[in-house]
N, CA, C and O atoms as a Tinker XYZ file with bonds, in Angstrom:
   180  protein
     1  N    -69.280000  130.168000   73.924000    73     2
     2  CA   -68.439000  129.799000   75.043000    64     1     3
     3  C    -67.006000  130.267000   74.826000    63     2     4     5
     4  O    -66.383000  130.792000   75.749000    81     3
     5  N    -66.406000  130.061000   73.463000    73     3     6
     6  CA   -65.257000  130.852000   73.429000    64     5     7
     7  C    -64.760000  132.120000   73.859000    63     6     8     9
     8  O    -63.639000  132.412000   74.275000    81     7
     9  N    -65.592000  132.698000   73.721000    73     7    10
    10  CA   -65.432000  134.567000   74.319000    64     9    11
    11  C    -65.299000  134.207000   75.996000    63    10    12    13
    12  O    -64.303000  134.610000   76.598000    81    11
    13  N    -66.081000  133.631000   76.523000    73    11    14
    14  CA   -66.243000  133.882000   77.421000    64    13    15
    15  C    -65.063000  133.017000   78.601000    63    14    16    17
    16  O    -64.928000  133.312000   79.788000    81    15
    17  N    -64.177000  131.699000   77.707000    73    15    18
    18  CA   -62.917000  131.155000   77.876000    64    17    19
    19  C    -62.135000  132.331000   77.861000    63    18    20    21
    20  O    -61.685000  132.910000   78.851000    81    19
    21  N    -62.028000  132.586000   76.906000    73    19    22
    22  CA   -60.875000  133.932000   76.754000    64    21    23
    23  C    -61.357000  135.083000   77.828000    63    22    24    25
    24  O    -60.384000  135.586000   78.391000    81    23
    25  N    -61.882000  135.307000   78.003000    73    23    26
    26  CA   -62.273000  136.455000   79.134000    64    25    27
    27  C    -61.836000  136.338000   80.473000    63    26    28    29
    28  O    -61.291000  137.135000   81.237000    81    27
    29  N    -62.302000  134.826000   80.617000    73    27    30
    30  CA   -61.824000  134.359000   81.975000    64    29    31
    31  C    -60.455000  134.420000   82.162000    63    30    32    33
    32  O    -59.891000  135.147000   82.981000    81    31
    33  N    -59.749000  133.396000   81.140000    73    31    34
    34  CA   -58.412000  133.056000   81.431000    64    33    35
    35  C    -57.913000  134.205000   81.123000    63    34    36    37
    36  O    -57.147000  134.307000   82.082000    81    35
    37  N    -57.679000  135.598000   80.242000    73    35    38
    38  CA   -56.956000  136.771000   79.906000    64    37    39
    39  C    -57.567000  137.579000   81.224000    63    38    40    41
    40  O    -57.301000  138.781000   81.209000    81    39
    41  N    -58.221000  137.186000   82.187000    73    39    42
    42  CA   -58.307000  137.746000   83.255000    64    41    43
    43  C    -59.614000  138.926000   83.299000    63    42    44    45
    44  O    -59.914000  139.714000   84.195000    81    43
    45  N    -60.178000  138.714000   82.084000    73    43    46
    46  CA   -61.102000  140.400000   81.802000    64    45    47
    47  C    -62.314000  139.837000   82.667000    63    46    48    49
    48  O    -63.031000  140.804000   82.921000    81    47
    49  N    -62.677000  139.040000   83.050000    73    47    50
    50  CA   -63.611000  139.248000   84.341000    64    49    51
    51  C    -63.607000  138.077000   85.286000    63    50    52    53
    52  O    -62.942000  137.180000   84.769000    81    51
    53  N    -64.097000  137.708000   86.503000    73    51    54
    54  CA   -63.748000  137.382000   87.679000    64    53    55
    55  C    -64.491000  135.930000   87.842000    63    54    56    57
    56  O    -65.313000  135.741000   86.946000    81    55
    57  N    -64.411000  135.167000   88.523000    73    55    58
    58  CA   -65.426000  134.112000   88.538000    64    57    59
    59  C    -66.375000  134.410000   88.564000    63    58    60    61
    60  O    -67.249000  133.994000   87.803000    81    59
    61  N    -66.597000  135.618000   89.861000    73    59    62
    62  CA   -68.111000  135.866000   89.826000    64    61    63
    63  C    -68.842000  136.687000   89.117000    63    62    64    65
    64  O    -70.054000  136.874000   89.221000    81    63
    65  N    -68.057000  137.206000   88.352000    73    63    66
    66  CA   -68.689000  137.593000   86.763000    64    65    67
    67  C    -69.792000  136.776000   85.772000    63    66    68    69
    68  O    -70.903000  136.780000   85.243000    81    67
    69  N    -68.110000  135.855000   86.054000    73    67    70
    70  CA   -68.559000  134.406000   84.820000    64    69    71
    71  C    -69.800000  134.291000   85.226000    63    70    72    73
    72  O    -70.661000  134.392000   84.352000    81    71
    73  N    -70.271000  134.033000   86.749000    73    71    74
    74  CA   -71.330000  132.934000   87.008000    64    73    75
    75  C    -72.703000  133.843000   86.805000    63    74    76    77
    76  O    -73.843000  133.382000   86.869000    81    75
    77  N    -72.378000  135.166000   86.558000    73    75    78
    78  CA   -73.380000  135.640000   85.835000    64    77    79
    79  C    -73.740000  135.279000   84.750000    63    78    80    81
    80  O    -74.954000  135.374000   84.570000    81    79
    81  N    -72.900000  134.725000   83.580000    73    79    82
    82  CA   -73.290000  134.688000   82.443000    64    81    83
    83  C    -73.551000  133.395000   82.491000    63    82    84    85
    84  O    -73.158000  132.791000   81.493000    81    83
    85  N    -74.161000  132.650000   83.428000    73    83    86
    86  CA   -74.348000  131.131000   83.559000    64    85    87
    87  C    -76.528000  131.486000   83.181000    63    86    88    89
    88  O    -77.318000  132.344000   83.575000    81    87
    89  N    -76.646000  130.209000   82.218000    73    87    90
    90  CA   -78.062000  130.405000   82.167000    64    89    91
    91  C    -78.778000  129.370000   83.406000    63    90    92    93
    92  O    -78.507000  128.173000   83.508000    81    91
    93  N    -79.608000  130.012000   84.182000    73    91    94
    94  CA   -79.910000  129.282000   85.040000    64    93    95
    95  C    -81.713000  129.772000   84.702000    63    94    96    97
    96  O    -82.172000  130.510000   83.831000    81    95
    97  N    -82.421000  128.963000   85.850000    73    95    98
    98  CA   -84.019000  129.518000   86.028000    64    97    99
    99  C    -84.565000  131.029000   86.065000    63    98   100   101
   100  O    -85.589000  131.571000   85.648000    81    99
   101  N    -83.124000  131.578000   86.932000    73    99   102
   102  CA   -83.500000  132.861000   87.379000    64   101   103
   103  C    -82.726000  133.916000   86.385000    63   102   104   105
   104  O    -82.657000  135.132000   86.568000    81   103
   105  N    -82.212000  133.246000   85.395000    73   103   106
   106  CA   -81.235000  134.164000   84.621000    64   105   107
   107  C    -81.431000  132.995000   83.408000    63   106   108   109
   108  O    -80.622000  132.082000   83.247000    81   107
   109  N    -82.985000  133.235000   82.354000    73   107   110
   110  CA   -82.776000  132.336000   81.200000    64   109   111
   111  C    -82.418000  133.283000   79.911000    63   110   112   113
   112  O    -83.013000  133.105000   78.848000    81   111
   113  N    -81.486000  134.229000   80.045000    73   111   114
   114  CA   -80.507000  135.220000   78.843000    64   113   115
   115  C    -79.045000  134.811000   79.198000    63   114   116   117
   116  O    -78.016000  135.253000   78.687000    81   115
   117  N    -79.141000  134.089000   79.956000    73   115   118
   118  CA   -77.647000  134.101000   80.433000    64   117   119
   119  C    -76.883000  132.842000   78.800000    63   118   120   121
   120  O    -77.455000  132.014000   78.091000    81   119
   121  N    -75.539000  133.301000   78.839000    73   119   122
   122  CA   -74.676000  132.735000   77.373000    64   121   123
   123  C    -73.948000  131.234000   77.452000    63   122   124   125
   124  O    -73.375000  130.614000   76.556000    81   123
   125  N    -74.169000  130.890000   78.792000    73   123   126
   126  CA   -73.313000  129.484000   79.005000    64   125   127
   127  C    -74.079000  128.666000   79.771000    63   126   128   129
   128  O    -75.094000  128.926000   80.418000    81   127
   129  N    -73.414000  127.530000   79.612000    73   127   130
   130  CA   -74.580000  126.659000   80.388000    64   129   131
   131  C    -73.760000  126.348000   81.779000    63   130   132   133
   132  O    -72.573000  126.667000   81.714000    81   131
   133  N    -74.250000  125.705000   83.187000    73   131   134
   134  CA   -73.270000  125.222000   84.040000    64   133   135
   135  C    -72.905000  124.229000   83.736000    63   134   136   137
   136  O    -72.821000  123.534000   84.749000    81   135
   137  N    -72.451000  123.405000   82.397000    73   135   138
   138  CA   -71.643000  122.407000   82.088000    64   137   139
   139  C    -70.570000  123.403000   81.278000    63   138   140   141
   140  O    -69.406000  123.005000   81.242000    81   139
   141  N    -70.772000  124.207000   80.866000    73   139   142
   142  CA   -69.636000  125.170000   80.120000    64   141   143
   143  C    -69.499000  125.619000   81.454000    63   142   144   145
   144  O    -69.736000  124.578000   82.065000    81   143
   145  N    -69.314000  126.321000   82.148000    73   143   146
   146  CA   -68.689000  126.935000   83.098000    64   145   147
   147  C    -67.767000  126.101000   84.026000    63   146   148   149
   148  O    -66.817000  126.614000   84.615000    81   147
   149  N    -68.056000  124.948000   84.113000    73   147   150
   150  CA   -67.443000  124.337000   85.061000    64   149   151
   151  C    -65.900000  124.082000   84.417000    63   150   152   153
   152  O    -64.865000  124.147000   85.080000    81   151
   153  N    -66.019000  123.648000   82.356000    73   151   154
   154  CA   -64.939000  123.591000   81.804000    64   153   155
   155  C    -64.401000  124.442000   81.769000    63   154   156   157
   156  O    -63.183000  124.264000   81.749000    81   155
   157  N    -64.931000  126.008000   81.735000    73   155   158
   158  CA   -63.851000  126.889000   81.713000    64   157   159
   159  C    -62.792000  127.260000   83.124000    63   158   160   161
   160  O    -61.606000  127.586000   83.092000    81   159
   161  N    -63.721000  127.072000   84.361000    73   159   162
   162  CA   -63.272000  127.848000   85.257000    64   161   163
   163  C    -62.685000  126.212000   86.286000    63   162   164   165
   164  O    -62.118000  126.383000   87.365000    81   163
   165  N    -62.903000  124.950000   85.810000    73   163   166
   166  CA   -62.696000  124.052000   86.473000    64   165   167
   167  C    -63.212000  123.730000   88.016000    63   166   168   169
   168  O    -62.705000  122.933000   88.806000    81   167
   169  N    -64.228000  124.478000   88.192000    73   167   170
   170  CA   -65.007000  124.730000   89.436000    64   169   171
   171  C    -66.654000  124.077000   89.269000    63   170   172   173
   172  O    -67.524000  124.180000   88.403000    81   171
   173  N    -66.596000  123.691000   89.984000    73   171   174
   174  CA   -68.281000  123.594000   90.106000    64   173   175
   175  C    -69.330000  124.502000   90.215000    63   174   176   177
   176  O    -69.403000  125.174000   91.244000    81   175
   177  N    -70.128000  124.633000   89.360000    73   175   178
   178  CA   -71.271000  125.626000   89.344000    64   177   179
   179  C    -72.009000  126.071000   90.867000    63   178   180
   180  O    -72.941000  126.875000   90.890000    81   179
């Protein structure tokens, strides 16, 4: 999850980047969970 804090906030990719790297049903390689995403980006999954 750290890399992917720093990525966000230093701007190197977009929300809707992030929510790629969210592991969901349809994406189970994905690196974060939607409880990490929501802390990084303060948004709801």
């Amino acid at each position: 999850m750290a890399f992917w804090n720093i990525a966000y906030k230093s701007k190197w990719v977009t929300i809707d980047q992030l929510r790629l790297a969210v592991k969901t049903e349809s994406n189970p390689f994905g690196d974060i969970t939607p409880e990490e995403f929501e802390q990084i980006t303060g948004q709801e999954f």
